[in-house]
C-alpha positions as CSV (number, residue, x, y, z in Angstrom):
1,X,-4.9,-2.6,-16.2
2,X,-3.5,-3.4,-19.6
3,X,-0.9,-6.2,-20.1
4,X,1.6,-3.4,-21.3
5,X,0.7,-2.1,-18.1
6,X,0.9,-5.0,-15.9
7,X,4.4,-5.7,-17.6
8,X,6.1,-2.5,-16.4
9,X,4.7,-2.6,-12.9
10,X,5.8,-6.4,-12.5
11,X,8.9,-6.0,-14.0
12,X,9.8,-3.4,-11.4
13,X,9.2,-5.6,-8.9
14,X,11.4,-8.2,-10.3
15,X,14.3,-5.7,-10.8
16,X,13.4,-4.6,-7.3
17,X,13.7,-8.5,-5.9
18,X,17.0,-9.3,-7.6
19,X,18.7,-5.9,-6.4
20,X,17.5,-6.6,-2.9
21,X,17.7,-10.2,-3.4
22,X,21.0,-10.4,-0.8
23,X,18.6,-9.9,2.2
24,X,17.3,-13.1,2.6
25,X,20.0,-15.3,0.6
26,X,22.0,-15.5,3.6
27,X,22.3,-18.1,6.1
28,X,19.3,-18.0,8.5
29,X,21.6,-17.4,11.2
30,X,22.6,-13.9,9.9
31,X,21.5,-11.4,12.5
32,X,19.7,-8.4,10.7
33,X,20.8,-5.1,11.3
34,X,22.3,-4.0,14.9
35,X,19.0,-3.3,16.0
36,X,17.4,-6.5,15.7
37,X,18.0,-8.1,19.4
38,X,16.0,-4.7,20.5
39,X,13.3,-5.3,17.6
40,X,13.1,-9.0,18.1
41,X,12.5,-9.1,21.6
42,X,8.8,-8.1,21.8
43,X,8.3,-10.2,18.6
44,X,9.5,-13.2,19.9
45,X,7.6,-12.7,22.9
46,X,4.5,-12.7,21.5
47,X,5.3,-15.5,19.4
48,X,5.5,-17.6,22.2
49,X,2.7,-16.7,23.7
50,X,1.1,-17.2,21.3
51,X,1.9,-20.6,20.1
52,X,3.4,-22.3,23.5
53,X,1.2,-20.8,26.3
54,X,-1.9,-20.1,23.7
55,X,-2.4,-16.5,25.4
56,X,-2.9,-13.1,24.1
57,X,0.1,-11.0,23.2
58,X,-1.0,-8.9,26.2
59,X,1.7,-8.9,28.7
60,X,5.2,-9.9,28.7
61,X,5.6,-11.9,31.8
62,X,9.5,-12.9,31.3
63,X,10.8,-9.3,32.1
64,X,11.4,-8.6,35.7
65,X,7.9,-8.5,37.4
66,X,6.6,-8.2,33.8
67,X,5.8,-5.3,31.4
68,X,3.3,-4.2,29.3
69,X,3.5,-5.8,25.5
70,X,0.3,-4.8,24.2
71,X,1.4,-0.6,24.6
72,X,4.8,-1.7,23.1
73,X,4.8,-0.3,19.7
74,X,7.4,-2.5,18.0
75,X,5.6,-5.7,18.9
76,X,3.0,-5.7,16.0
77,X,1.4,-8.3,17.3
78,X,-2.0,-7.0,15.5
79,X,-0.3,-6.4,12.3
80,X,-1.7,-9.2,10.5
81,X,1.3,-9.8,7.8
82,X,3.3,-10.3,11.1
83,X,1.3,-13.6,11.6
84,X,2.7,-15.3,8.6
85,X,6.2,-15.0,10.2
86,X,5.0,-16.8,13.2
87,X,5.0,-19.9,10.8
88,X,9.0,-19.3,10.3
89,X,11.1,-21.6,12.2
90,X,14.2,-19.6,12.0
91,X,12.8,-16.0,13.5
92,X,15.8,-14.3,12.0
93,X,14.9,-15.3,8.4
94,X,10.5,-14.5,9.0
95,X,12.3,-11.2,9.6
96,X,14.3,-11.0,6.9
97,X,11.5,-12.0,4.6
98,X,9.1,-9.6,5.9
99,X,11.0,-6.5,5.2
100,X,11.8,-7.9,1.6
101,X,8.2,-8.7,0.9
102,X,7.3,-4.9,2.4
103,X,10.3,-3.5,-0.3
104,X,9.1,-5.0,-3.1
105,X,5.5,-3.6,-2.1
106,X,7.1,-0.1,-1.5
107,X,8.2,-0.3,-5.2
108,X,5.0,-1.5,-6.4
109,X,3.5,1.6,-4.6
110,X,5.8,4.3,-5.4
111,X,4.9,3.7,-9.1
112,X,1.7,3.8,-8.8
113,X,1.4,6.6,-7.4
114,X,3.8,8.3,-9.4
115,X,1.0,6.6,-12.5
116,X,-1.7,7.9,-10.6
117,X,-0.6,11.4,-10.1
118,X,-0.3,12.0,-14.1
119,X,3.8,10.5,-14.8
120,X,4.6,8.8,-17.9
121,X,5.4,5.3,-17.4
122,X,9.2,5.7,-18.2
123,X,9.0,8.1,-15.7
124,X,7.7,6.7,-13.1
125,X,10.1,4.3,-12.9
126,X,12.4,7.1,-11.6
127,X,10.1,7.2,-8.1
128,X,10.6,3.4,-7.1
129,X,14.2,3.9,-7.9
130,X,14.8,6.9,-5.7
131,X,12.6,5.9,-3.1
132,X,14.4,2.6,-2.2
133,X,17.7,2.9,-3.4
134,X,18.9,5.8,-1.3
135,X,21.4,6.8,1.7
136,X,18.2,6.9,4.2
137,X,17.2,3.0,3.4
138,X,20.9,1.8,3.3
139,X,21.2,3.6,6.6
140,X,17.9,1.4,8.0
141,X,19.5,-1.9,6.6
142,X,22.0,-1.5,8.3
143,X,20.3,-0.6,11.8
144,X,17.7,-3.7,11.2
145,X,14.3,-2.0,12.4
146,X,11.9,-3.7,10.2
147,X,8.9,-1.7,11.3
148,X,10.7,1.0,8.7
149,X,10.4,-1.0,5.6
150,X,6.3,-1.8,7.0
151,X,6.0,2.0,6.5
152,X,7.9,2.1,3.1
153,X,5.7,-0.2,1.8
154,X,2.6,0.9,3.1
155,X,2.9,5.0,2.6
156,X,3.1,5.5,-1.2
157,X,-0.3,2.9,-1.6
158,X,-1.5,5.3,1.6
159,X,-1.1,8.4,-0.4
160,X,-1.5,7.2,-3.6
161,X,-5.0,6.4,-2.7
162,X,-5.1,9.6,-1.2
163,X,-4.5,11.5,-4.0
164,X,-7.8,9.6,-6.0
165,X,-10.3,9.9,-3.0
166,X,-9.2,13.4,-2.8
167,X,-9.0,14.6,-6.3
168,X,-12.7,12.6,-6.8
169,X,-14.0,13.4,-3.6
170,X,-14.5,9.9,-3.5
171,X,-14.7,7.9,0.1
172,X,-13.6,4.6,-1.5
173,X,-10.3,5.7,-2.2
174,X,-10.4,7.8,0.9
175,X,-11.3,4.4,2.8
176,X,-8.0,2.6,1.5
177,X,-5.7,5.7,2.4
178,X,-7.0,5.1,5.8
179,X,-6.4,1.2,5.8
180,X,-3.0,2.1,5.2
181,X,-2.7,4.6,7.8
182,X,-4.3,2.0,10.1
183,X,-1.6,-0.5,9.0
184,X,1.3,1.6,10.4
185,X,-0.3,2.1,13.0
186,X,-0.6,-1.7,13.9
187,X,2.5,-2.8,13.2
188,X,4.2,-0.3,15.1
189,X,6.2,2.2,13.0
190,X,6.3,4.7,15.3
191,X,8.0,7.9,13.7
192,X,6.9,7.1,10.2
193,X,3.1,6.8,11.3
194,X,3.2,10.5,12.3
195,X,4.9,11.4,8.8
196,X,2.6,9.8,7.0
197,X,-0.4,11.9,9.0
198,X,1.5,14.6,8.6
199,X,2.2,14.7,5.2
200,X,-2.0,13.2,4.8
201,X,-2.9,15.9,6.2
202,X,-1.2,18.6,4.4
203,X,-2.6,16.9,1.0
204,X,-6.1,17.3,2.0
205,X,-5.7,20.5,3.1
206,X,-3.8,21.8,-0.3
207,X,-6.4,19.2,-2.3
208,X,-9.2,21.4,-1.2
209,X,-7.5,24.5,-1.2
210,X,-6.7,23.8,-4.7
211,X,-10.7,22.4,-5.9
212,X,-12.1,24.7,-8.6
213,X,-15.2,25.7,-6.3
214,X,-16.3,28.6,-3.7
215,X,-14.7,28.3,-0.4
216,X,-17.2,27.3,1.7
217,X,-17.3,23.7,0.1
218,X,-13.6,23.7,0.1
219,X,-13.4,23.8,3.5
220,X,-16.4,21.1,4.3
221,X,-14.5,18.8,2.1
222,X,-11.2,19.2,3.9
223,X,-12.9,18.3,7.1
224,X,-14.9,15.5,5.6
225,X,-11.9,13.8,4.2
226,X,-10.2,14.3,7.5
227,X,-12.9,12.7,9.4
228,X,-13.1,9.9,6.9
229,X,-9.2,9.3,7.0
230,X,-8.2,9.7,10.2
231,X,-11.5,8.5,12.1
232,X,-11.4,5.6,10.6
233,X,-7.7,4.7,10.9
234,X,-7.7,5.6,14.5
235,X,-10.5,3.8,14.9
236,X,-9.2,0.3,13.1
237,X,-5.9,1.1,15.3
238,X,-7.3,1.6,18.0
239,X,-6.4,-1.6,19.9
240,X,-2.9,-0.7,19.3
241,X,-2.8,3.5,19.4
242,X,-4.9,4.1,22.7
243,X,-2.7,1.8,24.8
244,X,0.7,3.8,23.2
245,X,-1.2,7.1,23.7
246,X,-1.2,6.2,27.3
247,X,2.1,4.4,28.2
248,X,3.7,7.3,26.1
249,X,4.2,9.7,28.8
250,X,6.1,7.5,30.6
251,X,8.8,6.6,27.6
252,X,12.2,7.5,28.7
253,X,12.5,8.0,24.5
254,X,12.1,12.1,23.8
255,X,13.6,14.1,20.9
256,X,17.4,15.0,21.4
257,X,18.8,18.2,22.0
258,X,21.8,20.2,19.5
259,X,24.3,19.3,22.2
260,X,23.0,15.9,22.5
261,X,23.2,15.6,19.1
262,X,26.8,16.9,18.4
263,X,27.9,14.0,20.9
264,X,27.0,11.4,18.6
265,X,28.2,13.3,15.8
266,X,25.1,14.4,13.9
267,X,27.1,17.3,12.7
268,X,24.1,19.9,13.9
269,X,27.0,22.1,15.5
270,X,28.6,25.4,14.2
271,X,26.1,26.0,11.4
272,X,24.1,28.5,11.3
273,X,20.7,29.1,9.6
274,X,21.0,28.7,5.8
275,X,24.1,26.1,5.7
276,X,22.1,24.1,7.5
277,X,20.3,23.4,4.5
278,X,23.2,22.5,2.8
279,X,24.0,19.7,5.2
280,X,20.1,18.4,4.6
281,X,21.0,18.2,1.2
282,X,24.1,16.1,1.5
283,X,22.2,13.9,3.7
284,X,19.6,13.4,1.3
285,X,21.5,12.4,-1.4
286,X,24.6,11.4,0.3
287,X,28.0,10.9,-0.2
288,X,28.4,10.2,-3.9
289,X,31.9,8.8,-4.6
290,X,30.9,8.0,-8.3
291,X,31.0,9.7,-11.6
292,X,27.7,8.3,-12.2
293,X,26.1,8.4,-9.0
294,X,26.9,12.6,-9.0
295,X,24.7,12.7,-12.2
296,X,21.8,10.9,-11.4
297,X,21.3,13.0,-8.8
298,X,21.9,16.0,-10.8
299,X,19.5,14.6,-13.8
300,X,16.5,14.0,-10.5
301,X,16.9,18.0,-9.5
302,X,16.8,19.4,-12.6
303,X,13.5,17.2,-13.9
304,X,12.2,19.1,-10.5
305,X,13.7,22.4,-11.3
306,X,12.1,22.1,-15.1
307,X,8.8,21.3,-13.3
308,X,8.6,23.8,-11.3
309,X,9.6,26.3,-14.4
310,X,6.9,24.5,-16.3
311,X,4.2,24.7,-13.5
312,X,4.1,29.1,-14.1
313,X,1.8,28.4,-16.8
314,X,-1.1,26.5,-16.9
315,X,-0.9,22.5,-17.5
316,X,-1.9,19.4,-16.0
317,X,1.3,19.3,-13.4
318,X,0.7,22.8,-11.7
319,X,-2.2,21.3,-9.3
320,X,0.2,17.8,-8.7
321,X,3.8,19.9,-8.3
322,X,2.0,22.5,-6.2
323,X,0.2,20.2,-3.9
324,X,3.8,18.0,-3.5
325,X,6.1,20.9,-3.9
326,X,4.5,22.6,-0.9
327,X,4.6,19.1,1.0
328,X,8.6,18.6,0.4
329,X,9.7,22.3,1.1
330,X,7.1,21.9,4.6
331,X,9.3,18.5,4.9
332,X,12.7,20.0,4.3
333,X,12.0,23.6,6.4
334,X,10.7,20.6,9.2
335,X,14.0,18.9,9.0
336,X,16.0,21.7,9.6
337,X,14.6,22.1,13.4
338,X,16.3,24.8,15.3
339,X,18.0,26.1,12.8
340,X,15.3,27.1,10.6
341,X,14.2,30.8,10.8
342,X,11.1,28.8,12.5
343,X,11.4,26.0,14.3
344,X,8.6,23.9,12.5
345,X,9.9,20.6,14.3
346,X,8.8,22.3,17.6
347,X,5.8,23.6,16.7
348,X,4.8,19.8,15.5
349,X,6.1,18.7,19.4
350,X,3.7,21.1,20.7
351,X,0.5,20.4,18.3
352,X,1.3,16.9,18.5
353,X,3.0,15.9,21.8
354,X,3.9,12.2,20.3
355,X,5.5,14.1,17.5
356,X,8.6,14.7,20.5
357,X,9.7,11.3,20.5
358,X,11.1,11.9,17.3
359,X,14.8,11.7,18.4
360,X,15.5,14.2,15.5
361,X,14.2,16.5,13.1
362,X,15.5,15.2,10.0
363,X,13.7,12.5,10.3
364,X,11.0,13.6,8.4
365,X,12.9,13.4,5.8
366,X,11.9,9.9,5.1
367,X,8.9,11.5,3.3
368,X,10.8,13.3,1.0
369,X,12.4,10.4,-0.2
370,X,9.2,9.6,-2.1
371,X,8.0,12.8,-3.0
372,X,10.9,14.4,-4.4
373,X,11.7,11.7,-6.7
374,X,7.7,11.7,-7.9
375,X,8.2,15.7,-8.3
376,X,11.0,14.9,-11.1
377,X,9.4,12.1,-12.8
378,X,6.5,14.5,-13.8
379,X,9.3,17.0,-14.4
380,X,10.1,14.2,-16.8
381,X,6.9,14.2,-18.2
382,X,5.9,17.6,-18.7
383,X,9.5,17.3,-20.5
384,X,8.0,14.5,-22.8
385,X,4.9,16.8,-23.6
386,X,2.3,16.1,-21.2
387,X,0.6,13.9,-18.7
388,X,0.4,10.4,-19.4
389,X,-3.2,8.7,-18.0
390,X,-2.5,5.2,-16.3
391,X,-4.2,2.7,-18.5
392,X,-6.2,1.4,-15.1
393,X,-8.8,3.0,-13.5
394,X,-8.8,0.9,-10.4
């Protein structure tokens, strides 16, 4: 990495820090999000058993008869950043800290892989930006679930990693895509762990699909890499995803239904097909009250749209805005559930029965979050007159 190189990534994450710098420069005290006596339960469980009865974080043995800890996703107890905040004295604040830390990584990640996938560096400050400075992430602030912000951070390296082993074919790259996967996986992010194999799987398949060679090879290249990826991730999480496998059946916690859904207000009733995706798109970029706000997020759509009228001919974008293109449209038509002409979110609950304790279909929309904002900063580039190479080659 050059030092012109190293100076854009870092100062990212400085701008990144200061803008987020109000989640821990609070009093210690300062409950985070509404959701954190649910989150910090488990956690504080297996601190103590941990440091004052010097036992595995196995079994919780202070709930009623007791209760499994180790099939409990949101523990982490495995994860190992989470042993750093066992050092905290004020659990509130190790919390606070942790989901900072993971931000700052998320930004960190979501440029490089914008880098890695052929942006300009200008423009690939446009992907941190969109990625954590959104409706969806305010939204999970406020709720307090840090296991979210563990998936922030650790998708875009995931992918980003991804993208290398599979565009080289090479099982190095492949190998850190998978440590990645098996990091969500440990520390519990339950929904987003499935997004991220979801939208893993759909770039190798579209990688290979895409590789200039006959089709035989293509197709013993998108099994290899699924092997590699998802054996070994399954296999480094195994401690933690065999026991969920099996307690999962017997979760109370299953997707919600449209009349569920209008109860709490989720605004799924009286639309019908196509105005649904109307209401996806005001959720994505939410209400924007500002003059300014309105055109950012008019500047971010048409860098897509300009990419995608770029990608007809040939260029270095039209394997990239294909390959992530075809991921955020699969994303979006996900999100739309039952409303879509077909119900993709149903099809995933029947392929992939953990995929139904998803309490909703837009959801998945946390994915798009990173890759729509990628897919204009190399609208942005081809706009700027081609790709740019990182100057690393990692």
């Amino acid at each position: 990495m050059t030092i012109r190189e190293r100076w854009v990534l870092w100062s990212i994450v400085a701008v990144t820090a200061v803008l987020l710098s109000p989640l821990v420069m609070v009093s210690p005290d300062t409950l985070f999000g509404e959701s954190q006596a649910f989150v910090g339960y488990p956690y504080l469980v297996a601190k103590h058993l941990v440091f004052t009865l010097h036992d595995l974080p196995l079994w919780n043995p202070f709930s009623g008869a007791g209760e499994p800890l180790l099939e409990y996703p949101l523990a982490g107890q495995f994860y190992p950043p989470m042993w750093l905040t066992f050092l905290f004295t004020h659990d509130t604040l190790a919390i606070r800290w942790m989901a900072y830390l993971h931000l700052l990584a998320a930004a960190a990640g979501a440029y490089t892989l914008a880098r890695w996938v052929g942006a300009s560096r200008l423009a690939a400050c446009l992907v941190p930006t969109g990625y954590l400075f959104n409706p969806w992430v305010t939204q999970q602030l406020a709720n307090g679930v840090v296991q979210t912000f563990y998936a922030m951070a650790l998708t875009p390296w995931g992918l980003a990693c991804l993208w290398r082993g599979a565009m080289r074919d090479d099982r190095r790259w492949l190998l850190g895509s998978a440590i990645c996967l098996a990091g969500q996986i440990l520390a519990g992010t339950t929904y987003e762990m499935q997004f991220t194999l979801l939208a893993s799987a759909i770039i190798i398949a579209l990688a290979a699909a895409t590789a200039e060679r006959p089709w035989p090879l293509r197709v013993w290249q998108m099994i290899r890499h699924v092997c590699w990826v998802f054996g070994f991730a399954a296999g480094v999480g195994a401690i933690k995803l065999l026991p969920i496998l099996q307690y999962a059946p017997y979760t109370t916690r299953t997707r919600f239904d449209i009349e569920v859904l209008e109860w709490v207000g989720m605004e799924y009733g009286g639309f019908t097909t196509w105005p649904e995706i109307g209401r996806l798109i005001t959720q994505f970029f939410g209400p924007q009250p500002s003059w300014l706000g309105g055109w950012v997020n008019i500047a971010y759509a048409a860098a897509v749209l300009w990419l995608a009228w770029s990608a007809r001919r040939p260029s270095p974008f039209r394997r990239p805005a294909l390959i992530f293109g075809a991921l955020t449209v699969l994303v979006g038509w996900i999100a739309m559930g039952p409303r879509a002409p077909l119900d993709l979110f149903e099809v995933l609950c029947r392929v992939m029965p953990n995929f139904r304790y998803t309490p909703y279909a837009d959801r998945v929309l946390s994915i798009a979050y990173l890759t729509f904002p990628l897919l204009a900063a190399l609208g942005v580039t081809q706009a700027q007159g081609g790709a740019q190479q990182p100057e690393w080659t990692g």
